[in-house]
TORKE-608131 format. One record per residue: x, y, z of N, C-alpha, C in turn; chain. Coordinates in steps of 0.1 Angstrom, whole numbers, plus 2048, in hexadecimal, padded with zeros to 3 digits. Example, Ala and Ser with C-alpha at 12.3 -4.5 7.8 and 13.67 -1.06 7.14 Angstrom:
! residues 2
R   nu   nv   nw  cau  cav  caw   cu   cv   cw  mol
R  884  7C7  84E  87B  7D3  84E  884  7DF  84E    A
R  880  7EA  847  889  7F5  847  881  800  84F    A
! end
This chain:
! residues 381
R   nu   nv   nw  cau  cav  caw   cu   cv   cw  mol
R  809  7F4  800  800  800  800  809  80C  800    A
R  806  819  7FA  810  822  7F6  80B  82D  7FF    A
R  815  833  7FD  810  842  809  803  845  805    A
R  7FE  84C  7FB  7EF  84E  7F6  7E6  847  7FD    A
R  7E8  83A  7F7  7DE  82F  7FE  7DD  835  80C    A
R  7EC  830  816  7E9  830  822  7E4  83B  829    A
R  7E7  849  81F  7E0  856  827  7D2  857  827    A
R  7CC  852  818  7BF  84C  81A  7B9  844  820    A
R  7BC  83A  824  7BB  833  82E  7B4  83A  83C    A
R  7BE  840  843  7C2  847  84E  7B7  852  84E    A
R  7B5  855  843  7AC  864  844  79E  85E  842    A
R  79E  84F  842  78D  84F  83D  78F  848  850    A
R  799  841  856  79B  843  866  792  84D  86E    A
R  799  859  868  795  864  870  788  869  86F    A
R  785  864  863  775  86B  861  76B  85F  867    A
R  76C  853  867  766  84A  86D  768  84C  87E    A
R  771  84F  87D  774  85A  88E  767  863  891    A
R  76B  86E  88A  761  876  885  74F  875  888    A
R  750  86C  87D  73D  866  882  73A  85E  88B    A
R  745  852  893  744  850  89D  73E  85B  8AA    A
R  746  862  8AA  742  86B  8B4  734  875  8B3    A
R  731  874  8A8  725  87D  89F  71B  875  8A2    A
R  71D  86B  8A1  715  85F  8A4  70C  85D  8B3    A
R  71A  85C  8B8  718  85B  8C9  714  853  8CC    A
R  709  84C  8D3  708  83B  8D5  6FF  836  8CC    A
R  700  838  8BF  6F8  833  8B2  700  828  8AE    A
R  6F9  817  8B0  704  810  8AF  6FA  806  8A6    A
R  6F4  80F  89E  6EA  809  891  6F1  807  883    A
R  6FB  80C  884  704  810  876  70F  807  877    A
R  713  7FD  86C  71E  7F9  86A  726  800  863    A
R  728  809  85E  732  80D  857  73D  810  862    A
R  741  810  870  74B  813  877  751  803  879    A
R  752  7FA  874  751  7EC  875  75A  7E9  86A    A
R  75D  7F4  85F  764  7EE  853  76D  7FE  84F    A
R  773  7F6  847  77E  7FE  844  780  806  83C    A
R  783  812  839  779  81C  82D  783  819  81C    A
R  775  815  811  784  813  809  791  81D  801    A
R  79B  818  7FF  7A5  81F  800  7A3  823  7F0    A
R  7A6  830  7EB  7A2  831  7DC  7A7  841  7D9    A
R  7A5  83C  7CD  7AB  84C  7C4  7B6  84E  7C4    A
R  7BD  856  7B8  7CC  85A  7B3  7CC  867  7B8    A
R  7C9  86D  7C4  7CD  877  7C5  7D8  879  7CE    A
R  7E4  87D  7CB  7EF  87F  7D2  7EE  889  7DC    A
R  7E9  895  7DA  7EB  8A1  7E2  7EF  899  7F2    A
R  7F1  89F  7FD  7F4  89D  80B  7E8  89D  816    A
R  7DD  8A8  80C  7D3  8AA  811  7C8  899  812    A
R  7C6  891  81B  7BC  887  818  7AF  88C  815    A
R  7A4  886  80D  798  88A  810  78F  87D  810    A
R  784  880  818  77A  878  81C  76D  87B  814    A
R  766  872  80F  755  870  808  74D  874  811    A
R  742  87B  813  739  879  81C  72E  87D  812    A
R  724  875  80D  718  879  803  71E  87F  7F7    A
R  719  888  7F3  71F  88D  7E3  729  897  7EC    A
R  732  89A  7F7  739  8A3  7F5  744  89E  7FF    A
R  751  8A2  7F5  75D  89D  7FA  762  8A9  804    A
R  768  8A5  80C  771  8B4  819  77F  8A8  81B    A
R  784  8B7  81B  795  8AF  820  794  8AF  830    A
R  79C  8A2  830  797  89E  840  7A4  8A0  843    A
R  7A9  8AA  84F  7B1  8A9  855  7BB  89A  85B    A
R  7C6  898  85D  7CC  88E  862  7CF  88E  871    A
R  7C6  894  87A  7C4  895  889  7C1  886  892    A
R  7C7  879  88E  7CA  872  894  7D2  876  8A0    A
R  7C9  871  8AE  7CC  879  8BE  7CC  86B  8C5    A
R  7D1  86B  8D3  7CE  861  8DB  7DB  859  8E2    A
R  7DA  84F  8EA  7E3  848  8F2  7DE  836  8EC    A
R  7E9  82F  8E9  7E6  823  8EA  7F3  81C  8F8    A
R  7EE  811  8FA  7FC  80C  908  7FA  801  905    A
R  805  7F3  902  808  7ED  8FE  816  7E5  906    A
R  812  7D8  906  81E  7D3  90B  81E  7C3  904    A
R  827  7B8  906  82C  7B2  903  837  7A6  8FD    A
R  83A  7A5  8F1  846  79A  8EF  854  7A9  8EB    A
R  85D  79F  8EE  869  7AB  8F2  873  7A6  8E2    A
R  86F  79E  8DC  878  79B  8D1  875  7A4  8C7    A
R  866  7AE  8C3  863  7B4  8BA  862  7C4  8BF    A
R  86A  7C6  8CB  864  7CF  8CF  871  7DB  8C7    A
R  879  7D5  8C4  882  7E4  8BE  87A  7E7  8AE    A
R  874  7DE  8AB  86E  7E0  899  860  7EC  8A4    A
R  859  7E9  8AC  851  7E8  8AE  852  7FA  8B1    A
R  85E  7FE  8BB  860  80B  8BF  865  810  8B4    A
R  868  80E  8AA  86C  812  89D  861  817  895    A
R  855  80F  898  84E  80E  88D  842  820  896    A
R  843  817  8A0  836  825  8AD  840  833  8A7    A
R  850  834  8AA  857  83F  8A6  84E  846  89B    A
R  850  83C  891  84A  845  884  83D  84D  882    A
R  835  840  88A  824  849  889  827  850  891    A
R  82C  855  89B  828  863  8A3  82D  86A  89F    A
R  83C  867  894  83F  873  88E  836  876  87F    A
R  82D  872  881  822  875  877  815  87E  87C    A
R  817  874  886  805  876  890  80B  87C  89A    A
R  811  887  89F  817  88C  8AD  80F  893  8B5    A
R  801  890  8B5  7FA  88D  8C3  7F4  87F  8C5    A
R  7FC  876  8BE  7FA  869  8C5  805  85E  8CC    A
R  801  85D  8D5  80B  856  8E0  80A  845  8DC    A
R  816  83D  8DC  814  830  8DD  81B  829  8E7    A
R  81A  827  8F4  824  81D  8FA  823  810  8F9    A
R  834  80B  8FB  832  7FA  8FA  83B  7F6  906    A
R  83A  7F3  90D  840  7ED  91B  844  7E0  918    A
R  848  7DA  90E  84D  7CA  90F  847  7C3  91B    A
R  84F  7BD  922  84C  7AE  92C  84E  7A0  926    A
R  84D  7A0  918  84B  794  913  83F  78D  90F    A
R  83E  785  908  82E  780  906  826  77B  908    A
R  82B  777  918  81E  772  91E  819  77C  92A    A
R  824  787  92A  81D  793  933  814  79B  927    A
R  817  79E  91A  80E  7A1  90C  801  79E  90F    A
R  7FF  78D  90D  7F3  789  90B  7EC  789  91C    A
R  7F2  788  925  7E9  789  931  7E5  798  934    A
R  7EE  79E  92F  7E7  7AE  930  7DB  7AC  926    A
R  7DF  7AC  91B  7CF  7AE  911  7C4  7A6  918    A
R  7C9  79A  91D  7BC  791  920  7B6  79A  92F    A
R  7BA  79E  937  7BD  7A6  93F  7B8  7B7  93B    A
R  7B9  7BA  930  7B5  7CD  928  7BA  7D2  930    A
R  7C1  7CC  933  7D0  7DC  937  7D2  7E1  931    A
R  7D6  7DE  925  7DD  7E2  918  7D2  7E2  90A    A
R  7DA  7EB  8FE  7CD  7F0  8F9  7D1  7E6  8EB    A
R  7E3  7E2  8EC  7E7  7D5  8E0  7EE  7CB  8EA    A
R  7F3  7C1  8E2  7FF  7BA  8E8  807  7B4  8DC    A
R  810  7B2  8DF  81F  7AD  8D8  81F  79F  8DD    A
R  820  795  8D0  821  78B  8D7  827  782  8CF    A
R  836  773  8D0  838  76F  8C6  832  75F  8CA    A
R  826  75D  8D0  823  752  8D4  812  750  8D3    A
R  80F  749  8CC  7FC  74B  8D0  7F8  749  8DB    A
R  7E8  749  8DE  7E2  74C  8E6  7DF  73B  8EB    A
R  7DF  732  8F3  7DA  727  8F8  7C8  728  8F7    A
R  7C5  71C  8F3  7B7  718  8F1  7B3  71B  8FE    A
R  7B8  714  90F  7B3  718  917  7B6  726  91D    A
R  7BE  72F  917  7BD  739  920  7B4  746  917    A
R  7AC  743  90D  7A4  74C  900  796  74D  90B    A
R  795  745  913  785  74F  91D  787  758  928    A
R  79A  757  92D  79A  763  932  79F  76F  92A    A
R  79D  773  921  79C  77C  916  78E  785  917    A
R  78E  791  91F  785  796  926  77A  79D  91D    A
R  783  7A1  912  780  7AB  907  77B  7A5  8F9    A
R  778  793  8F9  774  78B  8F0  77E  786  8EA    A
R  777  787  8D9  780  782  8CE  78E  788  8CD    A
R  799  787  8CC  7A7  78A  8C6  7AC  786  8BB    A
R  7B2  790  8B2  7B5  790  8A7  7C7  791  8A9    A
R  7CA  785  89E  7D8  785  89C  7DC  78E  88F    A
R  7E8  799  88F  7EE  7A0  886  7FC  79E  883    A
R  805  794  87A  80D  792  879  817  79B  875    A
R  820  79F  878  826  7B0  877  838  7A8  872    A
R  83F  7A5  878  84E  7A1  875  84F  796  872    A
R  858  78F  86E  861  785  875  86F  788  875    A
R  879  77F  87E  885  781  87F  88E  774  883    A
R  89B  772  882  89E  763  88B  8A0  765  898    A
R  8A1  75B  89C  8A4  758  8AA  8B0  75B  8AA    A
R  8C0  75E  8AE  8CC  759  8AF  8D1  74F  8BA    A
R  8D8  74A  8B8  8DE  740  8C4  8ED  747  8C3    A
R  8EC  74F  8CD  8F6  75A  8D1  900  756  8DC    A
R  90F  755  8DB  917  753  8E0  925  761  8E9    A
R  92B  75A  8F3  939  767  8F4  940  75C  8F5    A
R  949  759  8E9  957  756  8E3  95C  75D  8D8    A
R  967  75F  8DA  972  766  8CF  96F  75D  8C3    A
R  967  756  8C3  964  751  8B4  957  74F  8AA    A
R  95A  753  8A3  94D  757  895  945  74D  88E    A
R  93E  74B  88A  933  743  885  93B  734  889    A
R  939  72E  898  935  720  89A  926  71B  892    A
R  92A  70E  88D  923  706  889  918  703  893    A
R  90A  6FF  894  905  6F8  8A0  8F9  6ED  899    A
R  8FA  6E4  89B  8ED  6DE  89A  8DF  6E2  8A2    A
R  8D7  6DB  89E  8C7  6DC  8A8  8D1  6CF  8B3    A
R  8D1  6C4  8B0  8D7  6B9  8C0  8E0  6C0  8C4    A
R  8EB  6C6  8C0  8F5  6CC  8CD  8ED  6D9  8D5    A
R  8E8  6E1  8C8  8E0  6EE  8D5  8D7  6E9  8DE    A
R  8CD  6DB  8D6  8C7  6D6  8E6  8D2  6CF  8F0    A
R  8DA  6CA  8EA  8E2  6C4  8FA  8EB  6D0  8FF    A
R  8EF  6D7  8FD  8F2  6E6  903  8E7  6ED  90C    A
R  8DB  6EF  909  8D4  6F0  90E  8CA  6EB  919    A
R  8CE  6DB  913  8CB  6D4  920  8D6  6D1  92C    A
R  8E5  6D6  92A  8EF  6D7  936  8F3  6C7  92E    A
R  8F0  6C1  923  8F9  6B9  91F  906  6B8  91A    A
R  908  6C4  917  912  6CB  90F  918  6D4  918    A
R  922  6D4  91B  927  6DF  92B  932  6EB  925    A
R  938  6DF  91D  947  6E9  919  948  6E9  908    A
R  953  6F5  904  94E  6FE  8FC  956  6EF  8EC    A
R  961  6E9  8F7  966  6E0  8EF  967  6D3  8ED    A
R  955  6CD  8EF  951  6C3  8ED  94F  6BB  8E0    A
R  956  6AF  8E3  957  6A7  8D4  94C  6AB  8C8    A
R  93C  6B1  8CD  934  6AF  8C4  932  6BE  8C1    A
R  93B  6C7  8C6  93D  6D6  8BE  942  6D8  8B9    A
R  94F  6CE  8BE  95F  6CE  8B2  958  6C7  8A5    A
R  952  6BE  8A5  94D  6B7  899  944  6BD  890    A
R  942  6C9  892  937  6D3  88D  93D  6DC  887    A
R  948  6DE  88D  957  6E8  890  967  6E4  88E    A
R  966  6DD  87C  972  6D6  881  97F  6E0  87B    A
R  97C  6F0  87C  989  6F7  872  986  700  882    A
R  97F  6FD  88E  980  708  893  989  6FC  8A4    A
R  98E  70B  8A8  997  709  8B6  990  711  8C2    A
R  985  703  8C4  97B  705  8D2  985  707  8DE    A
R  987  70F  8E9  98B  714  8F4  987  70A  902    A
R  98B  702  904  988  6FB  916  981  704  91F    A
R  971  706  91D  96D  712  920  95B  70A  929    A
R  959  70F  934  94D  70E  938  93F  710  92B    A
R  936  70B  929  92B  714  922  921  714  92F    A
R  91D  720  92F  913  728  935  909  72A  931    A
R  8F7  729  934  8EC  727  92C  8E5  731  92F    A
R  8E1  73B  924  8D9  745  92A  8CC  745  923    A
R  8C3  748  92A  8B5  745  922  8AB  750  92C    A
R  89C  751  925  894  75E  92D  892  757  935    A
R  88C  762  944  888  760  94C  87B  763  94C    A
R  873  769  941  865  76E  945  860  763  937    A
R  853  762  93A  84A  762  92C  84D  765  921    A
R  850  75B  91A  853  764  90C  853  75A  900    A
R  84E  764  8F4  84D  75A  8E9  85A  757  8E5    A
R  866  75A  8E5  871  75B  8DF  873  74C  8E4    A
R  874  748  8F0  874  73D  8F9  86B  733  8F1    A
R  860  737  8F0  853  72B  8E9  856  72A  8DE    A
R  862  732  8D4  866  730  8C1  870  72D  8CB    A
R  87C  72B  8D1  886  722  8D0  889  71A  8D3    A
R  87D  718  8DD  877  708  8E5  86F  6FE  8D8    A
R  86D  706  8D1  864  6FE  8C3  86C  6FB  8BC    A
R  876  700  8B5  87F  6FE  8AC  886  6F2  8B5    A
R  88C  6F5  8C2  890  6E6  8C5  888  6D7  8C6    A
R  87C  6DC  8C9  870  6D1  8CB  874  6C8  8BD    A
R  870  6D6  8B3  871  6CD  8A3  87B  6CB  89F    A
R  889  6CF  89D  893  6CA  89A  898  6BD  8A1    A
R  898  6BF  8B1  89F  6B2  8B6  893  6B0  8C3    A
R  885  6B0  8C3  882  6A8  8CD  87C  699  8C9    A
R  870  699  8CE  86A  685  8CC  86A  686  8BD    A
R  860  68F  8B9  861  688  8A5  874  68B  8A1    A
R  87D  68F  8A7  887  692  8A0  890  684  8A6    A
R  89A  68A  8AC  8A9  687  8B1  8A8  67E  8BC    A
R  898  687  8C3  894  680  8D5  89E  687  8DF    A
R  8A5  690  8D9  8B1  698  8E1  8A7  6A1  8E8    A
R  8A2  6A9  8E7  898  6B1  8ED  88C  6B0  8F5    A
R  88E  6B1  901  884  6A9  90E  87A  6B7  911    A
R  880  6C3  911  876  6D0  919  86C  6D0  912    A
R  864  6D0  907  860  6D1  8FD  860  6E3  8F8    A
R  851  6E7  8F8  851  6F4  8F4  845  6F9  8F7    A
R  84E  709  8FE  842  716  903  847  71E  908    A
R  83D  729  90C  849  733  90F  84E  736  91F    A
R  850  72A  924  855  728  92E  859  719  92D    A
R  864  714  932  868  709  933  870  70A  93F    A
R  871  6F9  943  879  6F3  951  886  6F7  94C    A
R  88F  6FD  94D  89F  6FC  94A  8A2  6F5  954    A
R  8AF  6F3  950  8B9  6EE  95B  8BD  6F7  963    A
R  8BD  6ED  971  8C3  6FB  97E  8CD  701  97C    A
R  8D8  703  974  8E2  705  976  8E6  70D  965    A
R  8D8  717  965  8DB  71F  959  8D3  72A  961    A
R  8D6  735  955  8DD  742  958  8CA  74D  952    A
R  8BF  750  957  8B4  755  953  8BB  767  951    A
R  8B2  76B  946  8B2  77D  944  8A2  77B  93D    A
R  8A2  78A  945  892  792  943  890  798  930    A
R  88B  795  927  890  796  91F  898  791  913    A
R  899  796  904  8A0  795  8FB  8AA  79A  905    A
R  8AE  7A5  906  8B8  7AE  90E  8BD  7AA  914    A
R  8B4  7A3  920  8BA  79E  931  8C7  791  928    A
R  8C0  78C  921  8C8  77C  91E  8D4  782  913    A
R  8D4  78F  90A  8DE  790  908  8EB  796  90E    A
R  8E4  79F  91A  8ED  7A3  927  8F3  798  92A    A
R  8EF  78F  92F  8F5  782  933  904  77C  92A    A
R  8FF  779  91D  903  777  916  915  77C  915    A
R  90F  78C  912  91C  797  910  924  796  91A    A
R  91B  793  928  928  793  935  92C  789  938    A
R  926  77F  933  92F  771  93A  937  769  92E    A
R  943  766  92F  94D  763  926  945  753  922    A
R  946  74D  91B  93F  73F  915  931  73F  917    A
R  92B  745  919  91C  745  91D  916  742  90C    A
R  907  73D  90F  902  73C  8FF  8F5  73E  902    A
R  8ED  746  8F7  8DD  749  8F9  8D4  74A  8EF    A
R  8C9  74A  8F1  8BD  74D  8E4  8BC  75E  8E7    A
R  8BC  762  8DE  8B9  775  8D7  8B9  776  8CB    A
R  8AB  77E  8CF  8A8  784  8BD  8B5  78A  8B6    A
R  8B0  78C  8AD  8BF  796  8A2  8C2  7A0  8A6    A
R  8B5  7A3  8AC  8BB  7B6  8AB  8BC  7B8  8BA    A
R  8BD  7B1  8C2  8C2  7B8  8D1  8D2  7B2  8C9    A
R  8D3  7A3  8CA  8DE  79A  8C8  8E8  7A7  8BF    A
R  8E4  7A9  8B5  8EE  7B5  8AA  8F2  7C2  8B5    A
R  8E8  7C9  8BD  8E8  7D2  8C5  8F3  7D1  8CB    A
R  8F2  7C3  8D1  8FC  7BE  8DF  90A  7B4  8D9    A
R  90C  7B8  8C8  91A  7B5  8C5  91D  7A7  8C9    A
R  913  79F  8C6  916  795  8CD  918  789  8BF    A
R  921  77A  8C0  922  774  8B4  919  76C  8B7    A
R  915  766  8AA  909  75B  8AD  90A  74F  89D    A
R  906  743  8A0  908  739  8A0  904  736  893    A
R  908  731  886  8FE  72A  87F  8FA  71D  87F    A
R  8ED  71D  87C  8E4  711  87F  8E1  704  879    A
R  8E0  6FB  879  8DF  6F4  86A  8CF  6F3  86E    A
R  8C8  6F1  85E  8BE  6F1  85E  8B8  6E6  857    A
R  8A9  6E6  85A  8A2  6DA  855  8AB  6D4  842    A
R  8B2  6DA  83E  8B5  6D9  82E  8C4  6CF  830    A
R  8CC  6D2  83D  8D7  6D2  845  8E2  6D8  83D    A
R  8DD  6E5  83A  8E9  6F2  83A  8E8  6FD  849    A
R  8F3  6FE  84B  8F6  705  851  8F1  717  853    A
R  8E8  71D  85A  8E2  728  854  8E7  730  85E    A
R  8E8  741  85B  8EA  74D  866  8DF  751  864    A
R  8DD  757  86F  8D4  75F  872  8D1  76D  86C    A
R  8CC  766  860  8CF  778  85C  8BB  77A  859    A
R  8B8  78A  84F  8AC  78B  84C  8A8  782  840    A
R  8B2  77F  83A  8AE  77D  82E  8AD  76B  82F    A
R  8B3  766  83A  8B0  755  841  89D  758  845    A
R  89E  763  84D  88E  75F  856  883  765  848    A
R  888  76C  83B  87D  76D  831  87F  75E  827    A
R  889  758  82B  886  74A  822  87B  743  82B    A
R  87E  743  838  877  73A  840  865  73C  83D    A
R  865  749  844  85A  750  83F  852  74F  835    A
R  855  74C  825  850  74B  819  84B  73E  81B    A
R  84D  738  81F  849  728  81F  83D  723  82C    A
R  83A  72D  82F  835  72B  83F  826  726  83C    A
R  81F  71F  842  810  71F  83F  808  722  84B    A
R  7FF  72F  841  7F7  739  84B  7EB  735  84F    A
R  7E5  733  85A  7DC  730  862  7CE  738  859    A
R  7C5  738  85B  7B7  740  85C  7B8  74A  861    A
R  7BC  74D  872  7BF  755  87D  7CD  75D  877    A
R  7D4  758  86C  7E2  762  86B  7E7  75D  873    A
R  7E9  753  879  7F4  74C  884  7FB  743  87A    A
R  80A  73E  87F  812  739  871  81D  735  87B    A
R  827  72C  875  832  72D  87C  83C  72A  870    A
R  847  735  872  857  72D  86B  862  727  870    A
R  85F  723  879  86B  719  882  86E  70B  877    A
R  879  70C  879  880  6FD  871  877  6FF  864    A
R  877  708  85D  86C  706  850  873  6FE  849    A
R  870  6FF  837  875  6F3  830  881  700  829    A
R  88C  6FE  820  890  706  81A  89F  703  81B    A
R  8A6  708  815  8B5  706  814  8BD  710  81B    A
R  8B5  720  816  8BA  72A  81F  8B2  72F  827    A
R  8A8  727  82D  8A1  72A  83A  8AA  729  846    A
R  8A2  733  84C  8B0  732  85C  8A8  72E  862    A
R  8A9  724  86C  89F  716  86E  897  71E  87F    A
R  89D  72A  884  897  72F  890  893  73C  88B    A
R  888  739  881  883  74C  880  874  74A  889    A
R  873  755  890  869  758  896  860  762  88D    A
R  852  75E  893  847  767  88E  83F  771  897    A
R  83D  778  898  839  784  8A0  827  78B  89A    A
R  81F  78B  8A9  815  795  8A1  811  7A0  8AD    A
R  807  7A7  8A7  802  7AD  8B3  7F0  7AA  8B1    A
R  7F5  7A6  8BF  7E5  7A4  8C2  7DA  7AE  8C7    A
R  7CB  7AC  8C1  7C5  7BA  8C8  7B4  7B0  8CB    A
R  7AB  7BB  8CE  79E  7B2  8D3  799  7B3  8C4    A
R  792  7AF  8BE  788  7B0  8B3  77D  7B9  8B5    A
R  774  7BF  8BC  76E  7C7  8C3  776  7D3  8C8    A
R  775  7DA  8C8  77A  7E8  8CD  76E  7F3  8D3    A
R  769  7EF  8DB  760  7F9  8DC  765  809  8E0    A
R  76C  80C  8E3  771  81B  8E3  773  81C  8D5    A
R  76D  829  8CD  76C  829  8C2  77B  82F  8C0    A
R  782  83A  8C9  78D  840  8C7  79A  83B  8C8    A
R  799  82B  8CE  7A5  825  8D4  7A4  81B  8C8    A
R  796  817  8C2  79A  80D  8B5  79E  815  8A7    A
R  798  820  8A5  79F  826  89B  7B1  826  89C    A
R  7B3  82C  8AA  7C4  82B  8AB  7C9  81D  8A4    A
R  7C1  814  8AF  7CC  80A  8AB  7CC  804  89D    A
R  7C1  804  895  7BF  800  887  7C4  80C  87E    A
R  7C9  817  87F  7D3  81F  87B  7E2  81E  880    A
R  7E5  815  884  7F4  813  88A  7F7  806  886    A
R  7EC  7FC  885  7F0  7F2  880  7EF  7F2  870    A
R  7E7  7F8  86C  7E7  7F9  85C  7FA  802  859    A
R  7FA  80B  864  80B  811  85C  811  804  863    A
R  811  7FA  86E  818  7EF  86C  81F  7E5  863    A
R  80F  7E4  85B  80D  7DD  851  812  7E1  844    A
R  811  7EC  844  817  7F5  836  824  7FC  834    A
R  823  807  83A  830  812  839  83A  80A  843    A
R  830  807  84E  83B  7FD  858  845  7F6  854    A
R  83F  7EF  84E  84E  7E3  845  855  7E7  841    A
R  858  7EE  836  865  7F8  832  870  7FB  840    A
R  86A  7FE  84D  874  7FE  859  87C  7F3  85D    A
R  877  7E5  859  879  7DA  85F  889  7D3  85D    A
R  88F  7D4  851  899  7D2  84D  8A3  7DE  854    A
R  89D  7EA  85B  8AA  7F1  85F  8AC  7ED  86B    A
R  8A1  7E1  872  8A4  7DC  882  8A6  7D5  87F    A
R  8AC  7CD  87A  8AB  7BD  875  8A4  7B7  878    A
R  895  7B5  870  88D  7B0  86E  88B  7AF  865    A
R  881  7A3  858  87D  7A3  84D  86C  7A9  84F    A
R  868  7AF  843  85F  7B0  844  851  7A3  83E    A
R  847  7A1  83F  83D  79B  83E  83C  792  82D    A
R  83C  787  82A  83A  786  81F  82D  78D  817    A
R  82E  78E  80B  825  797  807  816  790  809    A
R  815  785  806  809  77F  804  7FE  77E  818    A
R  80A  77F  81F  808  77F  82B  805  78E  82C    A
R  80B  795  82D  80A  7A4  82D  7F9  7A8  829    A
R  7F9  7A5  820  7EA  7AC  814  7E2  7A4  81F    A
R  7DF  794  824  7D8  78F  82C  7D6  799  83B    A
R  7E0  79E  83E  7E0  7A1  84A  7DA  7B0  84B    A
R  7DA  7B9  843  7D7  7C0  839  7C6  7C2  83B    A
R  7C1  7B9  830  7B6  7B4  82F  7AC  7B1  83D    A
R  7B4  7AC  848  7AE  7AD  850  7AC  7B9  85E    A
R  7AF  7C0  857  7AD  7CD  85C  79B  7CF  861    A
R  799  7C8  854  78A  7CD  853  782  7C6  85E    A
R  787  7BA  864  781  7B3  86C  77F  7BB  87F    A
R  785  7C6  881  785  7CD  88A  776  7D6  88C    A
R  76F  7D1  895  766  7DE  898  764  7E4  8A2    A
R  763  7F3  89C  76A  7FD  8A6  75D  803  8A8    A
R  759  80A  8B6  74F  810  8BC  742  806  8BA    A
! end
C-alpha cells in the first residue's frame, strides 16, 4: 500500500471518528464496523473524505494514548515502528512496556492493556479468561532466533542434538568431542559452557523450545526431554535473564556462556552466534534473509497464526521466529479502536520498510495483504 493509499486510509479513520461521536450511542449503523475503501489518484497531502455528494478535506487529527505490553523479541522493530507514527501523528502517544509474552497476553486477557506483543499463541484453555472476548491475531515480523555465544571464536558449527545436550547440562565444556566434530578447522578452548536462558514468560523460549522439540526431540533424535513453551524446567545449574536483553547481559559478561537472543538485541550486544544446521542439513546464520526463506514456506492458519521453526528450505535458518500483535476484535471505545487499527494498518504497510534496519524481515507479501485484509474484521464503537 503506498503513501496515498495509506493517507487515505487514515483519513477515512478519522472521519469514521468523526460520525462516531456524531453518532453518540447510535449503534444501528454498521458502517463503523468496516474499513472505508481506499481509492482515487489523488496525490495532494491534503486526504479527503465522501460524505453524500460532497467531498471536504479531512484533517489528519489522529489524538489519543494506546499502552501496550508484551513479547521482548519484537519490541525494537516495534519502538521503531510507534517512533514513526508519532512522528506523523504528534498528539498521539504509544507505550509498549515489554515483560514478555505471557505478561502481553495476560495483560490483554486482563485489559490492562489496549494491544499485546506476543511470539507465542493464546492456549485453548486460557481464551475464556479473555475478558474483552474474541482476539485477533496480526502478524507483523519475523526474525531468527540466534544461539549466541562469548568466545573469541566466529561462526561455530552447531547442530539441533549438540544445542539440545548443551542445553540439557549434557554438554559442559566448550571442547567436547561432539563440538570438535562439528568444528573440525576450529581450536575449542578447555573452557566451562555456561547456560543462559529467560527468566520470565516468553515466546522466544516457546520458538526455541520448539525448534528443539522438532529438530531433536521424540519424533526426531529423542535427545530432547523439556519439550516446548514459554516456560520450561531447566536445569538447576543454568544461568536465567529477564528478557532478550537480560540473557544477552548474561551472555556478554560471562566468558563461555551460550544463549537464545533475537538478532537485534544479540547485533546490539556485539555478540557471535552460532550457525545452525538445518532441517536441509546445511549449516545456516542467522541472518534476515535465513528467517525470509523460512517464512515463504510457512503454512498460514485461518486465524493468521503460522509457524517457521525448522521450516523446509536449503537457506532457511531453522530458528526463525514469528511475532504478532494481538488485539480484542470488538473495540468498544470508538476512539481507542480507531487508534489502534490506524497503527496497525502503518504496521502492516509503511511499517515494513523499517524492519530490515532492525534486523528484521519483513512479512511475506501474500501474508501481509492477508493481514491487511483483515483489518476489516475489527469493530470499533
Amino acid at each position: 500500500m503506498n503513501n496515498v493509499k495509506r493517507r487515505a486510509f487514515l483519513a477515512g479513520i478519522a472521519s469514521l471518528a468523526l460520525l462516531a461521536t456524531a453518532c453518540g450511542d447510535d449503534e444501528s449503523s454498521s458502517d463503523t464496523t468496516q474499513a472505508p475503501t481506499t481509492a482515487g489518484s489523488d496525490s495532494s497531502d491534503a486526504p479527503t473524505s465522501s460524505a453524500g455528494s460532497e467531498t471536504t478535506a479531512m484533517p489528519m487529527d489522529l489524538a489519543g494514548e494506546l499502552n501496550a505490553s508484551g513479547a521482548t523479541f519484537p519490541k525494537t522493530f516495534y519502538e521503531e515502528a510507534m517512533a514513526e507514527f508519532m512522528s506523523i501523528y504528534p498528539d498521539v502517544t504509544i507505550n509498549y512496556a515489554g515483560g514478555g509474552s505471557g505478561k502481553g497476553k495476560q495483560d490483554l486477557a486482563d485489559q490492562v492493556v489496549d494491544w499485546a506483543g506476543t511470539d507465542s499463541t493464546i492456549k485453548d484453555e486460557d481464551l475464556p479468561g479473555f475478558k474483552g472476548g474474541d482476539v485477533l491475531y496480526f502478524p507483523t515480523v519475523v526474525a531468527p532466533i540466534t544461539v549466541s555465544y562469548n568466545l573469541d571464536i566466529e561462526g561455530l558449527q552447531l547442530t539441533p542434538d549438540t544445542i539440545a545436550k548443551i542445553f540439557l547440562r549434557q554438554i559442559t565444556n566448550w571442547n567436547d568431542p561432539e563440538i570438535a566434530a562439528e568444528n573440525p578447522d576450529v581450536t575449542l578452548p578447555d573452557q566451562a559452557i555456561v547456560v543462559a536462558h529467560r527468566s520470565d514468560g516468553s515466546g522466544t523460549t516457546k520458538n526455541f523450545t520448539t525448534f528443539l522439540d522438532r529438530a531433536a526431540g521424540p519424533d526426531a533424535s529423542g535427545i530432547w526431554t523439556l519439550g516446548a513453551g514459554d516456560t520450561v524446567e531447566w536445569p538447576a545449574d543454568t544461568q536465567a535473564g529477564e528478557g532478550n536483553g537480560g540473557v544477552a547481559q548474561i551472555i556478554t559478561s560471562t566468558v563461555g556462556a551460550i544463549g537464545y537472543v533475537d538478532l537485534s538485541d544479540a547485533t546490539d550486544a556485539g555478540l557471535n552466534m552460532a550457525l545452525v544446521q538445518n532441517s536441509s542439513g546445511n549449516y545456516v546464520g542467522p541472518t534476515v534473509e535465513g528467517a525470509s526463506a523460512a517464512a515463504g514456506g510457512a503454512e498460514i492458519n485461518d486465524n493468521l497464526t503460522y509457524s517457521a521453526i525448522w521450516a523446509d528450505g536449503a537457506d532457511a535458518y531453522p530458528i526463525t521466529a514469528q511475532t504478532w500483535i494481538i488485539v480484542y476484535k470488538v473495540q468498544p471505545d470508538a476512539e481507542k479502536g480507531m487508534l489502534i487499527k490506524a497503527f496497525l494498518e502503518y504496521v502492516l504497510t509503511d511499517g515494513q520498510d523499517l524492519a530490515g534496519s532492525v534486523s528484521f524481515a519483513p512479512l511475506p507479501a501474500e501474508l501481509q495483504q492477508m493481514a491487511i485484509d483483515q483489518l476489516d474484521q475489527l469493530e470499533i464503537g
